[in-house]
N, C-alpha and C positions, 0 to 999 in steps of 0.2 A: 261376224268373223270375216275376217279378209284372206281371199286366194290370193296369191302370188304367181301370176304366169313368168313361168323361165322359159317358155321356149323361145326368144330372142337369145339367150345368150347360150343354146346349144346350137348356134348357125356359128354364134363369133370365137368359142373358146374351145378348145380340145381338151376333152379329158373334164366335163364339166358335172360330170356326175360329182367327182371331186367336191365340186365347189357346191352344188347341192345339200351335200350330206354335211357340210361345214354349216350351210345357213340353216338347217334343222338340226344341229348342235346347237347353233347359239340361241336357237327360239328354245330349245329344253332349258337351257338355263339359264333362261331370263324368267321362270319359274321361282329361284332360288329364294328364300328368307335376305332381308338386309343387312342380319347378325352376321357376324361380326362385321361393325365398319373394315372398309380400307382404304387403302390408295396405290396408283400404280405412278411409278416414277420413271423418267428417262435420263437413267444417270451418264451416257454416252452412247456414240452413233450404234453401238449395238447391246448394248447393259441397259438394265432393268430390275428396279427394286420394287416391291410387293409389298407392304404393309401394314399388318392388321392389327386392329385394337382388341388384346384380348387378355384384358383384365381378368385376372383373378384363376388364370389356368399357369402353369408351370409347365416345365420340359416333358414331364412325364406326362402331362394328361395332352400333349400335342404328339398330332401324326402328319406328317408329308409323303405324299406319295405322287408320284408321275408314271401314268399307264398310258400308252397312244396319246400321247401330246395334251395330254389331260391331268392338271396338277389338282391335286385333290387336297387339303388343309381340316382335317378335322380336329374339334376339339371335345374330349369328354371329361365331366367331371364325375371326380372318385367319389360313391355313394359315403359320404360319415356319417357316424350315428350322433355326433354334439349338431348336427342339424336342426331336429328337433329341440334341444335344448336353448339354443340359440331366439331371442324374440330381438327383434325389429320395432323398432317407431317409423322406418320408412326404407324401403328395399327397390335401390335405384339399377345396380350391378344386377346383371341378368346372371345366372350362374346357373345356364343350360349348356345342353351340349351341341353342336355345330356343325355342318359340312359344308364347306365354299369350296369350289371347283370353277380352273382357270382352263380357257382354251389356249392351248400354244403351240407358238407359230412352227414351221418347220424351222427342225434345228437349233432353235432354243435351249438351252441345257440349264439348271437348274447347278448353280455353281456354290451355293450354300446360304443357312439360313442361320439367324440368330436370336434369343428373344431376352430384349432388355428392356426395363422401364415401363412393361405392360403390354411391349409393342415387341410383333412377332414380325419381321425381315428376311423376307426370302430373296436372293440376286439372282438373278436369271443373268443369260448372255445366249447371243444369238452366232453358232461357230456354224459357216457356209463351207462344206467341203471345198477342198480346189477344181475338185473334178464335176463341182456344179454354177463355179461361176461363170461367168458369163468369157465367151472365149471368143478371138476375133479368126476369121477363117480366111487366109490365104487365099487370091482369086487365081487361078495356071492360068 
């Protein structure tokens, strides 16, 4: 198992506890299963599309949720009883249930989702208040 020494970068950065607790977020969930595939798109300089292959679930058995910059995508499937009735010569379509969880960035907002063709699109956009951009300071 590998340490990771940060104390170099709490001499360079302020506020680095911050950025700690973000690199032991993304080592949690680099844990996660690789169901359901996806892809992350850069649809412009601040838009971003999400997209997941998730055959064989509908509107109703999908959730989206965003909690502290943590978009969450779970999918469950409705227990049926023709389950069992049901036989297979070969069962390719996984038809479990899922949780994928995205880390996002500051400000990111979660602008809406859509699920066509199998394929479940979520658009994010990244909205920077004015009172955090970057602002140029008069020298007296």
């Amino acid at each position: 198992m590998r340490t990771i020494d940060f104390s170099p970068l709490y001499r360079s950065f302020i506020g680095s506890d911050y950025l700690a607790s973000q690199v032991d977020k993304a080592g949690r969930s680099a844990q996660q299963t690789d169901a359901p595939p996806y892809n992350i798109e850069l649809l412009g300089e601040d838009k971003y599309r999400i997209s997941m292959a998730v055959a064989g679930f509908n509107r109703d058995m999908l959730n989206i949720e965003v909690k502290e910059n943590t978009l969450s995508v779970e999918g469950k499937k409705a227990d049926t009883d023709n389950a069992d009735e049901r036989k297979f010569l070969h069962k390719g379509i996984a038809e479990r249930a899922f949780e994928r969880k995205f880390q996002l960035g500051d400000h990111v907002n979660v602008v809406g989702a859509d699920l066509t063709d199998g394929l479940l699109h979520i658009d994010l956009e990244r909205v920077v208040p004015e009172s955090e951009k970057p602002q140029t300071i008069a020298i007296n």
